[in-house]
DSSP file (Angstrom, degrees, kcal/mol; ACC not computed):
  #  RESIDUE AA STRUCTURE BP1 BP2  ACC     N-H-->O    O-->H-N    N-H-->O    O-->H-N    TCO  KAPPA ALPHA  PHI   PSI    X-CA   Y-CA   Z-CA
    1    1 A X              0   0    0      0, 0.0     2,-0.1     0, 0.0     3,-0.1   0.000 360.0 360.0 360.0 148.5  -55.0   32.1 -220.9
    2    2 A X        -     0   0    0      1,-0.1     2,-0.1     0, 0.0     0, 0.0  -0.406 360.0-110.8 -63.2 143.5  -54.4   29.2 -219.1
    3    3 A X        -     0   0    0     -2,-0.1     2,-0.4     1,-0.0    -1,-0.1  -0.540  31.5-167.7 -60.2 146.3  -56.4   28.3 -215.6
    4    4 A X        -     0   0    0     -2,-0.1    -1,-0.0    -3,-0.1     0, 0.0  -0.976  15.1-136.9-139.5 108.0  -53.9   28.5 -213.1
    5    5 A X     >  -     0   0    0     -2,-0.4     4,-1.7     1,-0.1     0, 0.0  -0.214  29.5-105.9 -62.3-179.9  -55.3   26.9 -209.7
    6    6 A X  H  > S+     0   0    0      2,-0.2     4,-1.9     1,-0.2     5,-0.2   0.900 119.4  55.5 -89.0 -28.9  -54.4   29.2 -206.4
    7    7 A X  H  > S+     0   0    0      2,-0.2     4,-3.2     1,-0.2     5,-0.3   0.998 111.5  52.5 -62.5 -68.9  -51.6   27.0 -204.8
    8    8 A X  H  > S+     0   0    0      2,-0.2     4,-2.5     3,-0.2     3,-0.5   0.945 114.5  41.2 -44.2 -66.8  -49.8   27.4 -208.6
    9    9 A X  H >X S+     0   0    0     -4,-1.7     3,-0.8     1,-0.3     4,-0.7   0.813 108.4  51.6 -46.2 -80.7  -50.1   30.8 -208.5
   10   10 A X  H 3X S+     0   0    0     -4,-1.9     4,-2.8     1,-0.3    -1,-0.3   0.613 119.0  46.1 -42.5 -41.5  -49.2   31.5 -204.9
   11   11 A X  H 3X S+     0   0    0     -4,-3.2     4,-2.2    -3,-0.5    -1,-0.3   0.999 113.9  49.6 -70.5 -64.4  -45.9   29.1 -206.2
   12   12 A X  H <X S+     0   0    0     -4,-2.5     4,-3.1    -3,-0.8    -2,-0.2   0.913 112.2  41.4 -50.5 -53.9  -45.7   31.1 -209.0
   13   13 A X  H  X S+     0   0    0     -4,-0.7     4,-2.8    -5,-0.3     5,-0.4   0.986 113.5  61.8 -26.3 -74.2  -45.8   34.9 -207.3
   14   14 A X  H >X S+     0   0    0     -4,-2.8     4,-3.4     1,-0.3     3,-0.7   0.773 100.5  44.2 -20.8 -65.1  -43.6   33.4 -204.9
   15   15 A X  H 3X S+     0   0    0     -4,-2.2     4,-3.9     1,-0.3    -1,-0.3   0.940 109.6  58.1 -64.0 -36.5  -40.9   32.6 -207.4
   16   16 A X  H 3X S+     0   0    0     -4,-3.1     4,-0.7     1,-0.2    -1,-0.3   0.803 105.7  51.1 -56.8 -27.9  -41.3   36.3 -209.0
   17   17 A X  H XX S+     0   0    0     -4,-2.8     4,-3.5    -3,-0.7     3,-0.6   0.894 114.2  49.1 -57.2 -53.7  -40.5   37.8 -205.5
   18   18 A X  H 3X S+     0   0    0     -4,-3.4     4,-2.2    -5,-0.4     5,-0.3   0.939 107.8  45.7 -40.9 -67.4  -37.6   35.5 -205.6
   19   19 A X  H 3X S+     0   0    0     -4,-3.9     4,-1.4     2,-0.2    -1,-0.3   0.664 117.2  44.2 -56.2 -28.8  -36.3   36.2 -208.7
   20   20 A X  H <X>S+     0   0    0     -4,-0.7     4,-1.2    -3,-0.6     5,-0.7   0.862 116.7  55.7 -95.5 -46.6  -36.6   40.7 -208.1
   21   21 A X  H >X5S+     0   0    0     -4,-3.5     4,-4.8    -5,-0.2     3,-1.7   0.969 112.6  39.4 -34.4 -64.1  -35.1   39.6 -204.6
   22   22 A X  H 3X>S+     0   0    0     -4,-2.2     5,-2.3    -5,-0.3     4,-0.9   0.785 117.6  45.2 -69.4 -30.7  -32.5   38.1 -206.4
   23   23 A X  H 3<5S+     0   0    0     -4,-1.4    -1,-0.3    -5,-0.3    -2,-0.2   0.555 112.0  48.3 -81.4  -6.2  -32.1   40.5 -208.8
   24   24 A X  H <<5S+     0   0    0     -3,-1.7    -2,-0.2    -4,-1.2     7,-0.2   0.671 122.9  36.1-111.7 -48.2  -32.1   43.6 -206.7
   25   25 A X  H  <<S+     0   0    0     -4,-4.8     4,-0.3    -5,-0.7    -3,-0.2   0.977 134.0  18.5 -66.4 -51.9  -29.5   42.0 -204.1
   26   26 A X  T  <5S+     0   0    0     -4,-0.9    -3,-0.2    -5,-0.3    -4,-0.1   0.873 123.1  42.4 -90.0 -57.5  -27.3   40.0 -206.5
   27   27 A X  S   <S+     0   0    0     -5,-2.3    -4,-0.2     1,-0.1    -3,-0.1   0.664 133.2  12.9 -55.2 -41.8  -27.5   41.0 -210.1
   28   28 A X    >   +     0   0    0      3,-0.1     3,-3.6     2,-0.1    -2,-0.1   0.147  63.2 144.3-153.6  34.7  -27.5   44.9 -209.5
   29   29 A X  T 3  S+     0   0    0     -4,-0.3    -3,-0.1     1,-0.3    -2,-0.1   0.894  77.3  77.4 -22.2 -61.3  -26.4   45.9 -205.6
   30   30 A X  T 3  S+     0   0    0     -3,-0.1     2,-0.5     2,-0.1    -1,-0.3   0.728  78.5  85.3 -50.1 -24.0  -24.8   48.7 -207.7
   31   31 A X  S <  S-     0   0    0     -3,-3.6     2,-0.3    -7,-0.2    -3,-0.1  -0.644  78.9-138.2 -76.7 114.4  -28.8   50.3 -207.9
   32   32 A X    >>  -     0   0    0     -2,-0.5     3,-1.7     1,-0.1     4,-1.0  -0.700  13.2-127.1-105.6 153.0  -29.4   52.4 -205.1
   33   33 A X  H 3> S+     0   0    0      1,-0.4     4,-2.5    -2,-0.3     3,-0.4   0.763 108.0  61.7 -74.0 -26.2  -32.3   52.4 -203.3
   34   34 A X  H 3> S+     0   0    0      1,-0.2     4,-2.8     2,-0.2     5,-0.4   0.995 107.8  49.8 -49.6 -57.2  -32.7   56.2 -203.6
   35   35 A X  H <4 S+     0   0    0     -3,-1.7    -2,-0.3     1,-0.2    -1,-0.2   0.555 107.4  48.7 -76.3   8.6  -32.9   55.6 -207.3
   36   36 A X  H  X S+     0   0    0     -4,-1.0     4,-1.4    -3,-0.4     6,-0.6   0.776 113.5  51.5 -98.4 -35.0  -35.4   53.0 -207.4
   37   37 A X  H  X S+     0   0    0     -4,-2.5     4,-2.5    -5,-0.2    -2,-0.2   0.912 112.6  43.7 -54.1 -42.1  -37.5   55.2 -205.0
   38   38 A X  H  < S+     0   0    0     -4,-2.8    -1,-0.2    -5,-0.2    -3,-0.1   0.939 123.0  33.8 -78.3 -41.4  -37.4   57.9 -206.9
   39   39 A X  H  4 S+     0   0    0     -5,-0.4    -1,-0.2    -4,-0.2    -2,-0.2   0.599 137.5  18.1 -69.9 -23.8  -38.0   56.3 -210.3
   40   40 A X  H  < S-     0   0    0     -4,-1.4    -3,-0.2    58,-0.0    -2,-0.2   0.695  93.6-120.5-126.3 -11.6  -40.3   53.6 -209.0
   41   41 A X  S  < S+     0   0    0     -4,-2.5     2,-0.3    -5,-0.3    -4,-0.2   0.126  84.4  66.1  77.7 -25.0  -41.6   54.5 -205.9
   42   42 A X        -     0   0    0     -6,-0.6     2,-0.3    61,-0.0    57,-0.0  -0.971  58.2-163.7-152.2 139.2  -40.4   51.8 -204.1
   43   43 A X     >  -     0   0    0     -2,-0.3     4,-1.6    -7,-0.1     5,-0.4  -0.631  50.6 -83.9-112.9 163.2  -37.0   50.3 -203.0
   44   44 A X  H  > S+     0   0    0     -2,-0.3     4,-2.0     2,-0.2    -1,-0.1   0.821 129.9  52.6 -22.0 -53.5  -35.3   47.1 -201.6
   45   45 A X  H  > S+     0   0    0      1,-0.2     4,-4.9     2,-0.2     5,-0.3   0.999 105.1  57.5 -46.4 -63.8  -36.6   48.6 -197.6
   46   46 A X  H  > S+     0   0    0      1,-0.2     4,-1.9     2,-0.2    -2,-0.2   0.828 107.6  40.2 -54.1 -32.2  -40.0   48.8 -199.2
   47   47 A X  H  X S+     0   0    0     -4,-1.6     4,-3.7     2,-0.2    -1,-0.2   0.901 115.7  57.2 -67.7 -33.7  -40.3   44.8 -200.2
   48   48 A X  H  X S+     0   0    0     -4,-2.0     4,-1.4    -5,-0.4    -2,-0.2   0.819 108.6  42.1 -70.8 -32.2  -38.6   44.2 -196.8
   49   49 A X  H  X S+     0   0    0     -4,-4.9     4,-2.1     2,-0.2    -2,-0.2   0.958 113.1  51.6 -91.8 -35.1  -41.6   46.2 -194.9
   50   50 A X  H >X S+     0   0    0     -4,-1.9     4,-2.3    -5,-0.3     3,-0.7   0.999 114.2  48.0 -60.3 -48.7  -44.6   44.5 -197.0
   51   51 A X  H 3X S+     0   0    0     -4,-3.7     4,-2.6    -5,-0.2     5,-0.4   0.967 110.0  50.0 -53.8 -40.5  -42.9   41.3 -196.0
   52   52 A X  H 3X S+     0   0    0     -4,-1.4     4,-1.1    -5,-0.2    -1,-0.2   0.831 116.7  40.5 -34.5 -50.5  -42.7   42.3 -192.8
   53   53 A X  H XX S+     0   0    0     -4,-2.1     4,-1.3    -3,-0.7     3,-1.2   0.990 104.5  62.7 -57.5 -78.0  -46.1   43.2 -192.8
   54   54 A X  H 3< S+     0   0    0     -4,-2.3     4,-0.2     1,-0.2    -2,-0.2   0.742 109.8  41.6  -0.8 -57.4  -47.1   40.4 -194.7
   55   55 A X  H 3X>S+     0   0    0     -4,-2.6     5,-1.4    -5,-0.4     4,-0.7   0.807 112.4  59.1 -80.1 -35.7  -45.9   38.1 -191.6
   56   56 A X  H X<5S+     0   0    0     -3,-1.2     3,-4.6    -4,-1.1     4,-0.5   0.949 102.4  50.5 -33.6 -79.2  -47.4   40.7 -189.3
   57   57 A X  T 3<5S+     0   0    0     -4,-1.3    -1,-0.2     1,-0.4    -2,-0.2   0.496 105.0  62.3 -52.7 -25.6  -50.7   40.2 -190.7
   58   58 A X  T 345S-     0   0    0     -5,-0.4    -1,-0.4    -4,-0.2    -2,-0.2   0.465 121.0 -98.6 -88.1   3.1  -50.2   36.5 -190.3
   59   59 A X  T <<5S+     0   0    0     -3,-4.6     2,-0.7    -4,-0.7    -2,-0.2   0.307  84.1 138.0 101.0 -15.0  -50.0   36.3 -186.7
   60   60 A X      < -     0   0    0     -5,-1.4     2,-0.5    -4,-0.5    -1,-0.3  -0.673  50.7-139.1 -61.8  91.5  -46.0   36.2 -187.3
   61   61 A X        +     0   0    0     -2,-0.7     2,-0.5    -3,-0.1    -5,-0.1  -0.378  45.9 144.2 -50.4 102.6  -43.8   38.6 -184.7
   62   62 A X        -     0   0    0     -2,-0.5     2,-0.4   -10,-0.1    -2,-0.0  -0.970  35.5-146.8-145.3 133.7  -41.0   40.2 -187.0
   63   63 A X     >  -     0   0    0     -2,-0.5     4,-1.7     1,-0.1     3,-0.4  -0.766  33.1 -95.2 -90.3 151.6  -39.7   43.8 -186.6
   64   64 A X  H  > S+     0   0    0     -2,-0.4     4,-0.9     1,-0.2   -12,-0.1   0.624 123.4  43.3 -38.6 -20.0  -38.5   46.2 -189.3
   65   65 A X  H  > S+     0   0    0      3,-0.1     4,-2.5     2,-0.1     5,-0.3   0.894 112.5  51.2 -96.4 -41.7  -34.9   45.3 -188.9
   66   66 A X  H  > S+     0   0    0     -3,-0.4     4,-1.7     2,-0.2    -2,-0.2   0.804 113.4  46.5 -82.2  -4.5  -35.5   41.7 -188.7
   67   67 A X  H  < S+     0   0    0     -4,-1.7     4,-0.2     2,-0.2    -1,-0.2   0.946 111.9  48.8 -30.4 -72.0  -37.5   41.9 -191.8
   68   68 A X  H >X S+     0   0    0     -4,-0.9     4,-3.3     2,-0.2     3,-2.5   0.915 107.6  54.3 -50.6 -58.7  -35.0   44.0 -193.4
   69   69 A X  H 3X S+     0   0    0     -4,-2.5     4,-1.7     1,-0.3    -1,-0.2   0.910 109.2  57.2 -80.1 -41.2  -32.2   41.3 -192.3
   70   70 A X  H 3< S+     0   0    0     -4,-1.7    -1,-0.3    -5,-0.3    -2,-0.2   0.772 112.6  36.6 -71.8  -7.8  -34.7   38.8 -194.1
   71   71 A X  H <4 S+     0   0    0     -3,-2.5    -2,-0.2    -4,-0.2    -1,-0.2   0.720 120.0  38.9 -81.6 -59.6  -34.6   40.5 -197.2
   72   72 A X  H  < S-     0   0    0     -4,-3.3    -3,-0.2     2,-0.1    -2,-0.1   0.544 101.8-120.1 -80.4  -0.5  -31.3   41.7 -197.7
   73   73 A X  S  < S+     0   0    0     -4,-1.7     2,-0.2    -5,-0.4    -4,-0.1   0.249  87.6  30.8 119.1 -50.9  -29.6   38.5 -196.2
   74   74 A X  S    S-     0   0    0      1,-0.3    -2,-0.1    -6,-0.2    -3,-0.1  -0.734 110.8 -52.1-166.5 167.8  -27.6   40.3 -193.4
   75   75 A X     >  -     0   0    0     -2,-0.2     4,-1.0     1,-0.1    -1,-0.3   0.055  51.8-119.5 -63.5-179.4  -28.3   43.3 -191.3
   76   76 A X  H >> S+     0   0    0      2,-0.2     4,-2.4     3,-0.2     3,-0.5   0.843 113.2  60.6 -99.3 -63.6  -29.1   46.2 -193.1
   77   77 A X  H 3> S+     0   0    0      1,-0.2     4,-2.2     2,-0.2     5,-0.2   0.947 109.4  50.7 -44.1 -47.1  -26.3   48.2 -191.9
   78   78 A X  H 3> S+     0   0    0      1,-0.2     4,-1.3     2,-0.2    -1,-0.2   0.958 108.6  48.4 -31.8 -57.4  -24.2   45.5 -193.5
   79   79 A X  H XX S+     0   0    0     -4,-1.0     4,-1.7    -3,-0.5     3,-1.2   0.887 112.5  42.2 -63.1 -46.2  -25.6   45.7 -196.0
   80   80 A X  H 3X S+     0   0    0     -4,-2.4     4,-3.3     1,-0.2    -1,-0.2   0.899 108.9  62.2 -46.0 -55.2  -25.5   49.7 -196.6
   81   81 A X  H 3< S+     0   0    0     -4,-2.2    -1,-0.2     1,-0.2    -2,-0.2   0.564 114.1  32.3 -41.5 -33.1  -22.2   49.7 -195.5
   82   82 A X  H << S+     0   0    0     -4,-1.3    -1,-0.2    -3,-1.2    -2,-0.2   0.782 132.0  22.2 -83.2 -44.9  -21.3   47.3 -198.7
   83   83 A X  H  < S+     0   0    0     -4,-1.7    -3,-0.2    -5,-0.1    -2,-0.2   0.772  94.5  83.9-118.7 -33.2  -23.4   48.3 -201.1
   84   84 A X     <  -     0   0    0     -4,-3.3     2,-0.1    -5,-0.1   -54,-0.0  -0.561  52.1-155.4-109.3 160.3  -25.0   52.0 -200.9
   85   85 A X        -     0   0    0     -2,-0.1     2,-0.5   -55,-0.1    -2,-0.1  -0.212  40.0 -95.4-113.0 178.4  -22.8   55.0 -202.4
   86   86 A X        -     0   0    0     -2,-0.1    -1,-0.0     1,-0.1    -2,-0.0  -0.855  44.3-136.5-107.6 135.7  -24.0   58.8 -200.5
   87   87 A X        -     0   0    0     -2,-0.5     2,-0.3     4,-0.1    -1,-0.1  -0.061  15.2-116.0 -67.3-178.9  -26.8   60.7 -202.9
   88   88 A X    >   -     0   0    0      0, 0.0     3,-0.9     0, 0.0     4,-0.1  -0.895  35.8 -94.7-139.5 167.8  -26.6   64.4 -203.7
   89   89 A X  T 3> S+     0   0    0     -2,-0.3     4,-0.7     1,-0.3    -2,-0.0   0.269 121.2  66.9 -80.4  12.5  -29.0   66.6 -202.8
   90   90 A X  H 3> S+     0   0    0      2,-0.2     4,-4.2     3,-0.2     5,-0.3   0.898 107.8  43.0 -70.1 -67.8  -30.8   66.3 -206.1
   91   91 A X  H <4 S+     0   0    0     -3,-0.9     4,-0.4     1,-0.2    -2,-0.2   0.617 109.8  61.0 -69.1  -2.4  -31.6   62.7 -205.2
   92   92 A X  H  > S+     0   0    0      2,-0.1     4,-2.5    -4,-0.1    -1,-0.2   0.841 107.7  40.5 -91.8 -37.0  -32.4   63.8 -201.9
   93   93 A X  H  X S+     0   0    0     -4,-0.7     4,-1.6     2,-0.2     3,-0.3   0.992 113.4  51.0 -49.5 -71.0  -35.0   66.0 -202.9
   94   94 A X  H  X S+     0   0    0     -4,-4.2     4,-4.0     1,-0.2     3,-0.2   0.913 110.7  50.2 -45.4 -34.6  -36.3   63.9 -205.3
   95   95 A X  H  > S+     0   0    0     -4,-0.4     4,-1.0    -5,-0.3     5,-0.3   0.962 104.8  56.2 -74.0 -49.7  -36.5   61.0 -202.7
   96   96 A X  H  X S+     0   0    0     -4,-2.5     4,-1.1    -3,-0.3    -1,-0.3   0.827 110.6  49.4 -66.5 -17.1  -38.3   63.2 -200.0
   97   97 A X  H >X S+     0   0    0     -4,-1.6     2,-1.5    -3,-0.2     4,-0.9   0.917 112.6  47.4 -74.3 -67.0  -41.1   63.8 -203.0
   98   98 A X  H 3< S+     0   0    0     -4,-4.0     4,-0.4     1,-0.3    -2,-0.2   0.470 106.8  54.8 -67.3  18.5  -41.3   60.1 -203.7
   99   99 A X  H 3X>S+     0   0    0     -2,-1.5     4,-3.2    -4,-1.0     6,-0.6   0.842 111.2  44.6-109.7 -63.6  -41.6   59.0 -200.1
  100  100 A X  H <<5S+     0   0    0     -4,-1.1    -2,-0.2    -3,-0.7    -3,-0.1   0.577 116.1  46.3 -40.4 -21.6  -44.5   61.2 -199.5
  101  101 A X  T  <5S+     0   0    0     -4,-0.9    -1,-0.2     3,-0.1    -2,-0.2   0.941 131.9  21.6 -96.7 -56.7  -46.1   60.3 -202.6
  102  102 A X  T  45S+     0   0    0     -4,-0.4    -2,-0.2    -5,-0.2    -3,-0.2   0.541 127.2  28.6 -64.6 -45.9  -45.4   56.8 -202.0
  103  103 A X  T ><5S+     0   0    0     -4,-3.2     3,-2.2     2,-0.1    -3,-0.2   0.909 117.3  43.5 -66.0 -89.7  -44.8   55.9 -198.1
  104  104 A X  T 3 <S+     0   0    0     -5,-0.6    -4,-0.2     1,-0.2    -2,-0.1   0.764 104.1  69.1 -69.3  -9.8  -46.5   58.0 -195.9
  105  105 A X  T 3         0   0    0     -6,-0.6    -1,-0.2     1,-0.3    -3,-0.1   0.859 360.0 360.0 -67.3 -13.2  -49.9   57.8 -198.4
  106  106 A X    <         0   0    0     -3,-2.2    -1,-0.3     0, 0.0    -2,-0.2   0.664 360.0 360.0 -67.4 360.0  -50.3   53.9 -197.2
C-alpha cells in the first residue's frame, strides 16, 4: 500500500464524510433514518452528533440542533418535514433495540 502522509489522509477521510453526507442527503433522502439505524446502527442524526462532538472536543461551542442544521443543510425539522415518511411499529421496535445497542452504549 501506498504511504499516505497524515494531512492526505485527514483530506482524504474528509472527502469520504463528504461524499456519504452527500449521498445520504442528496442521492437517497428517500432512506429513512429509522432504516439505517436499524440495519446499521447509525443514521444521518448520528454523523450529525459525532460532528457535533467532534467540534465539542475541539474547543468549538455547537449544540445538537446546530450540529444537526450542519449536517443536514437546514434545520432538522425542515428537513423531517421534507424528507422522513412515519414508521410502523415494526420499525419502531426494531429502532428502540438498535438505539440501545448502539446509542445509549457510548
Amino acid at each position: 500500500m501506498t504511504q499516505i502522509d497524515d494531512q492526505t489522509r485527514i483530506e482524504l477521510e474528509a472527502a469520504a464524510f463528504r461524499r456519504l453526507q452527500q449521498h445520504l442527503m442528496q442521492d437517497r433522502p428517500d432512506v429513512q433514518n429509522i432504516d439505517l439505524m436499524n440495519l446499521a446502527g447509525f443514521c444521518r442524526n448520528c454523523l450529525s452528533r459525532w460532528y457535533q462532538e467532534a467540534a465539542n472536543e475541539r474547543g468549538i461551542e455547537m449544540t445538537k440542533d446546530e450540529g444537526r442544521e450542519v449536517f443536514y443543510g437546514m434545520p432538522y425539522e425542515d428537513w423531517r418535514a421534507q424528507n422522513q415518511t412515519e414508521a410502523d411499529d415494526a420499525k419502531k421496535a426494531a429502532f428502540d433495540v438498535a438505539f440501545k445497542e448502539n446509542v445509549l452504549k457510548e
